[in-house]
MARZAVEX-147748 format. One record per residue (C-alpha): residue number from 1; chain; x, y, z. Coordinates in steps of 0.05 Angstrom, whole numbers, always signed. Layout:
MARZAVEX-147748
(node NUM, A, (X, Y, Z)) ...
//
This chain:
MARZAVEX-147748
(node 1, A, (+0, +0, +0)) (node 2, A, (+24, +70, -22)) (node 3, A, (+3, +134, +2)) (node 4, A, (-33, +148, -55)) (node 5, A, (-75, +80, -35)) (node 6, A, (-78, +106, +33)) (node 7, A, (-110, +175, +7)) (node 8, A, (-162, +141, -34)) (node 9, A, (-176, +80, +13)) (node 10, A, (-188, +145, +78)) (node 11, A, (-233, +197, +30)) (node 12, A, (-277, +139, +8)) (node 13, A, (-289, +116, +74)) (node 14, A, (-299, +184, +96)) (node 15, A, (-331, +229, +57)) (node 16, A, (-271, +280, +67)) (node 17, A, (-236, +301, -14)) (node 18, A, (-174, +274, -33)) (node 19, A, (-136, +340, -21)) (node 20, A, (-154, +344, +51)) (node 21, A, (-134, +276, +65)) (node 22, A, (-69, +271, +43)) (node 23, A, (-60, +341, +79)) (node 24, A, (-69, +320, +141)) (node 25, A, (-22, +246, +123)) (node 26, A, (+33, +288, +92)) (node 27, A, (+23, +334, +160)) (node 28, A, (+29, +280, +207)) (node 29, A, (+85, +246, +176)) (node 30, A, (+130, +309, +181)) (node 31, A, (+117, +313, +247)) (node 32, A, (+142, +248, +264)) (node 33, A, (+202, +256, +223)) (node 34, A, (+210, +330, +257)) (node 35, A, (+203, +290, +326)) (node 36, A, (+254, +238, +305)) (node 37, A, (+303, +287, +285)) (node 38, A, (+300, +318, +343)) (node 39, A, (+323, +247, +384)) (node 40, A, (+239, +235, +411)) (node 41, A, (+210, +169, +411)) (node 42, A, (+133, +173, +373)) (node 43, A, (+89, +127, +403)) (node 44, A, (+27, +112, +368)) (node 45, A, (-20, +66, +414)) (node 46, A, (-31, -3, +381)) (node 47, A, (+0, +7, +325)) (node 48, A, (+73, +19, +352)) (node 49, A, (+134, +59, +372)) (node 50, A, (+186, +92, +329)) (node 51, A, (+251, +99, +370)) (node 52, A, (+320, +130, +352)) (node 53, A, (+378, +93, +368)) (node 54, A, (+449, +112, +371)) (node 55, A, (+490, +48, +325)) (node 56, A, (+561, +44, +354)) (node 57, A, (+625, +48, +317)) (node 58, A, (+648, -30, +293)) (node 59, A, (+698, -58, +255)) (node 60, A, (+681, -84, +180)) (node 61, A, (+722, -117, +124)) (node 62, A, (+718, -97, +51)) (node 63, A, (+703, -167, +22)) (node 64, A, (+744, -166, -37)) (node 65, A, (+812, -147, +4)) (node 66, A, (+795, -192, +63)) (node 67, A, (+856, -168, +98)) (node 68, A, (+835, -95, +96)) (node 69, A, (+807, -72, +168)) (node 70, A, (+759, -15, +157)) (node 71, A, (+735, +24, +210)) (node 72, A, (+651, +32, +204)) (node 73, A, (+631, +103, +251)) (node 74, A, (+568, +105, +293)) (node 75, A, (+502, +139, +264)) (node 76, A, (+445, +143, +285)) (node 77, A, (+382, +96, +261)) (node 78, A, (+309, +97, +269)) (node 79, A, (+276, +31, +295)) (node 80, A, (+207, +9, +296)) (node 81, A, (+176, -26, +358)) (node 82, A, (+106, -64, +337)) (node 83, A, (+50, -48, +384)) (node 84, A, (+3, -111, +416)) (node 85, A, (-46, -105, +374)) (node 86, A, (-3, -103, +307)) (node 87, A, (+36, -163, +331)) (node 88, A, (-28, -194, +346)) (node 89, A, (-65, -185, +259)) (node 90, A, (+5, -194, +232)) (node 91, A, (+17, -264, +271)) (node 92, A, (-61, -290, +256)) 
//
């Protein structure tokens, strides 16, 4: 599903016009990438948490000079926790 879908799928089931719909998606999804910038966890109830997480620096090898040690530096990374209730319809 795309967020085109999504638009669709939400002003057919609600009456609201395509424009207003994906408004208010494209809104809320900036916020949670404005919130995750800033280093806050987004909890959405049921559904799940978003979480940023600091990756720490590790050691790699470039596989076609096995030999060569290259050093990989931390980032940062965004991780998805699934709420009970999406666990629950994804495992049925």
């Amino acid at each position: 599903m795309t967020k085109r879908d999504m638009v669709i799928r939400i002003a057919n089931e609600t009456g609201l016009t395509q424009q207003e719909v994906y408004a208010v998606i494209q809104q809320s999804l900036d916020m949670i990438m404005e919130s995750l910038a800033r280093g806050e966890n987004v909890e959405l109830r049921n559904f799940g948490v978003f979480q940023v997480k600091e990756r720490k620096q590790r050691i790699g090898r470039n596989p076609n000079r096995p030999e060569q040690v290259v050093t990989i530096p931390s980032c940062k990374i965004v991780k998805f926790k699934p709420g009970k209730v999406m666990k629950h319809l994804v495992s049925e």
